[in-house]
N, C-alpha and C positions, 0 to 999 in steps of 0.2 A: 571636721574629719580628724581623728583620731593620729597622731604622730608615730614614726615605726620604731623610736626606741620605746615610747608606750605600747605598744603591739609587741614586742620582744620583751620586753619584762612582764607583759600579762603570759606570756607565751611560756617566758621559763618559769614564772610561780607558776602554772598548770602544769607544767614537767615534775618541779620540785613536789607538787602534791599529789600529783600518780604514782610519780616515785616512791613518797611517803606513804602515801593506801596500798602499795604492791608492798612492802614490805610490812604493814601491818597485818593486812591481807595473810600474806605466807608464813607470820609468828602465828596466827590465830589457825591458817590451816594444820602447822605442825603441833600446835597444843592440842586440835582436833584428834586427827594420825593419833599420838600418843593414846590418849582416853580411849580410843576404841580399838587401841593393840593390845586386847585381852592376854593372849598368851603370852608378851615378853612382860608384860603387868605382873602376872603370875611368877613368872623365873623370878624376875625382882623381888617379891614380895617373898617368895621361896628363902631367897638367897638372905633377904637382908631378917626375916624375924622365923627361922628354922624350929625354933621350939614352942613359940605357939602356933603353925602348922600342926606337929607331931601332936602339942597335945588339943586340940581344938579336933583334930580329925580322929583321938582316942576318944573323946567328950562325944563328940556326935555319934559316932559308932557304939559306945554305950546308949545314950540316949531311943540310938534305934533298936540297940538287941532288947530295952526295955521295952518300948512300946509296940514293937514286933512280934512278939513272945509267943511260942506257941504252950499249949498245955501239952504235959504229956501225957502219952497213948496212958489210959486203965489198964490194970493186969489182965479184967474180965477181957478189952477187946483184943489182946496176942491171940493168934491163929499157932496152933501146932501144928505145922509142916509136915506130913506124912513123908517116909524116906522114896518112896515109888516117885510121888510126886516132883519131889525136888530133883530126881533123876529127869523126868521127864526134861524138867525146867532147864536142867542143865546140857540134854539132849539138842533142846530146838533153840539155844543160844548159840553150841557150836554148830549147827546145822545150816542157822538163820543165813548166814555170809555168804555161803553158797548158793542158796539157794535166790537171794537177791543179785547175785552177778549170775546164775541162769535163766533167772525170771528179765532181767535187763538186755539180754543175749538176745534171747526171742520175741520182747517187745522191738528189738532192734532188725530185726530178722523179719518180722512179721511188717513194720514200716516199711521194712527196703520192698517189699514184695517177695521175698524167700520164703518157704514154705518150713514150717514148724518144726525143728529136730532134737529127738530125744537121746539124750547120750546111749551110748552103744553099749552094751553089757558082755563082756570081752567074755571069752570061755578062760580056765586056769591056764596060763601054758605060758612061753616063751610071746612078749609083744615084739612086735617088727621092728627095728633100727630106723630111722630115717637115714637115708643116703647123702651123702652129699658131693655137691656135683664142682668139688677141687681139680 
């Protein structure tokens, strides 16, 4: 049989060595944390080299307007815009607003179960005041 200061000294090296894996353990989980804390990766890497940011993201952004590039329109495919037309156009752009907040009015109207109503077409003259009940 086994003596109890032998049993106490196997007892504290397994303390001491938990001890030692728990703190290895939690240097390896905070190198972990780090490495995959992308955005403050980013600030830093921001902070500490500012001008090749600036020009690596001018670099690349050239790069892209290269291989992005469109051709431009031929003379033959320009449309001349008739003046009627562009009236029109410019008609049913201010019109559109409208007519999407009464088109929404009465999809809302027609959901609740109320019956379809079309604005009122006043005659010229004096409109009624609302009263108010002060």
């Amino acid at each position: 049989m086994a003596s109890p200061s032998f049993k106490n000294q196997e007892i504290e090296r397994l303390i001491r060595l938990s001890e030692e894996s728990r703190s290895v353990l939690a240097d390896h989980a905070s190198a972990i944390r780090q490495r995959l804390d992308v955005p403050t990766r980013l600030r830093l890497s921001l902070k500490e080299n500012p001008i090749q940011w600036i020009f690596g993201g001018l670099a690349s952004g050239a790069a892209a307007g290269f291989l992005f590039r469109r051709k431009a329109p031929s003379v033959k495919n320009v449309k001349n815009r008739s003046l009627p037309l562009a009236l029109l156009g410019i008609t049913f752009a201010a019109v559109r607003p409208m007519l999407q907040v009464w088109l929404t009015a009465q999809v809302k109207n027609y959901i609740a179960g109320k019956p379809i109503e079309f604005p009122a077409i006043s005659p010229r003259g004096p409109r009624p005041q609302p009263t108010s009940s002060f």
